[in-house]
Structures are given as structure tokens and as C-alpha cells.
C-alpha positions in Angstrom: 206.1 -167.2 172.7 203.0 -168.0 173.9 201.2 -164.4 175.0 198.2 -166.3 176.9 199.9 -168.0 179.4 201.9 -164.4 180.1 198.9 -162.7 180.1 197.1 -165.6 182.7 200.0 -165.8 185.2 200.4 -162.1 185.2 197.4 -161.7 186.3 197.4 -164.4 188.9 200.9 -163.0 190.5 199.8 -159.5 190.1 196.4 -160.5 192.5 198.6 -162.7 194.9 200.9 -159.4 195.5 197.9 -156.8 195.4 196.5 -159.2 198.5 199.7 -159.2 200.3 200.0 -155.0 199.5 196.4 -155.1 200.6 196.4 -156.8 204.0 196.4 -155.3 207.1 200.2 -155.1 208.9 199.6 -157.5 211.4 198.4 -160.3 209.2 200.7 -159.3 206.3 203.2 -162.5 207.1 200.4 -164.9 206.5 199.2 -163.3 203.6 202.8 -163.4 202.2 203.6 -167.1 203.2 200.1 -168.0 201.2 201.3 -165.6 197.9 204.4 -167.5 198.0 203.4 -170.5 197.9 200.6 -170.1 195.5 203.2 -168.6 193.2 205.5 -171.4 193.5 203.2 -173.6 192.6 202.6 -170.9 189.4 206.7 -171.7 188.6 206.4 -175.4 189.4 203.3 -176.2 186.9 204.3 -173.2 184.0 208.0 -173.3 184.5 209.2 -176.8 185.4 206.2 -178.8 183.6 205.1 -176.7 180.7 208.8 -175.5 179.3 207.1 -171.9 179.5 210.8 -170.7 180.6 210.4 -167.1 178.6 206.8 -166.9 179.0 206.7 -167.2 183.2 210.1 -165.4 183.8 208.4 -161.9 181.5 204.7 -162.9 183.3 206.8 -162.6 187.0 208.5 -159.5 185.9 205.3 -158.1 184.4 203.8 -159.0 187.8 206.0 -157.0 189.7 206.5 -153.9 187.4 202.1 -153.7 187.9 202.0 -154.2 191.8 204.9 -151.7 191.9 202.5 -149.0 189.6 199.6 -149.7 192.4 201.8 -148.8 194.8 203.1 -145.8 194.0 199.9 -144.7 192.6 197.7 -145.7 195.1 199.5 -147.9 198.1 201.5 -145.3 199.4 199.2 -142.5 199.6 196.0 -144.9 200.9 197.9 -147.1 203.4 195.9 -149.6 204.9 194.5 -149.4 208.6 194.3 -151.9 211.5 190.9 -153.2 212.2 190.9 -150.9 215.1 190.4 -148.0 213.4 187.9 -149.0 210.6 184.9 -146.6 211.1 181.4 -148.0 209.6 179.3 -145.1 208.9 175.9 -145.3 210.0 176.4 -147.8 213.1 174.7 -146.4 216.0 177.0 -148.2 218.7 
């Protein structure tokens, strides 16, 4: 097993689903269509090319077990807010 490429597409699908955790409701659908392609491009190269069976399958569920952490550490008690009510501190409008 080759630990690199686990470490390297771990990280990649552990970004892609931070951005989609990350982005505001409304725009959450786009963000999600872009993760999802970008990761099946991920499979298609590692997966179907490389022979990296074990490697992508433990790199996906590594991905998922980190984004799942964030979110229960941090996601679900910082949710993130609609552009509307963004406050910039020190804007004199």
C-alpha cells in the first residue's frame, strides 16, 4: 500500500467537502455539484487508471471520517450565515 497517494487524495477530498460544509446554503448545490465532480475525477485517475483500489477506497473513507470531526467540532456550533447578515466591523455605511 502506497501511504502517499492516501495521504494526497485525503487531503484533496477532505478540502472539496470542507468547501461544500463551508458554503453559504443558498449556493451549497453548486458547491456540491463542483466537489463531486472534482472527486470523480479523483476515482477516475487513482482508481480506474492507477490500480490504487485499497489506497482511494481508505483515502475516501479517511476523507469523510475528517470532514465529519470538523463538523461536529466546529460546523454545528459555527453554522455559516447568508451574505445578508455578514457584519464588517469598522464600515461606516
Amino acid at each position: 500500500m502506497d501511504w502517499n497517494y492516501v495521504l494526497l487524495i485525503t487531503i484533496a477530498a477532505t478540502l472539496l467537502g470542507l468547501m461544500v460544509q463551508r458554503t453559504e446554503p443558498a449556493r451549497r448545490r453548486l458547491a456540491f455539484i463542483l466537489a463531486a465532480i472534482c472527486l470523480l475525477v479523483i476515482r477516475h485517475n487513482a482508481f480506474l487508471k492507477s490500480h490504487l483500489h485499497e489506497e482511494t477506497l481508505l483515502a475516501f473513507v479517511f476523507a469523510l471520517l475528517l470532514s465529519l470531526l470538523f463538523w461536529l467540532l466546529i460546523g454545528r456550533y459555527n453554522p455559516v450565515r447568508s451574505d445578508d447578515s455578514v457584519r464588517v466591523i469598522g464600515m461606516d455605511d
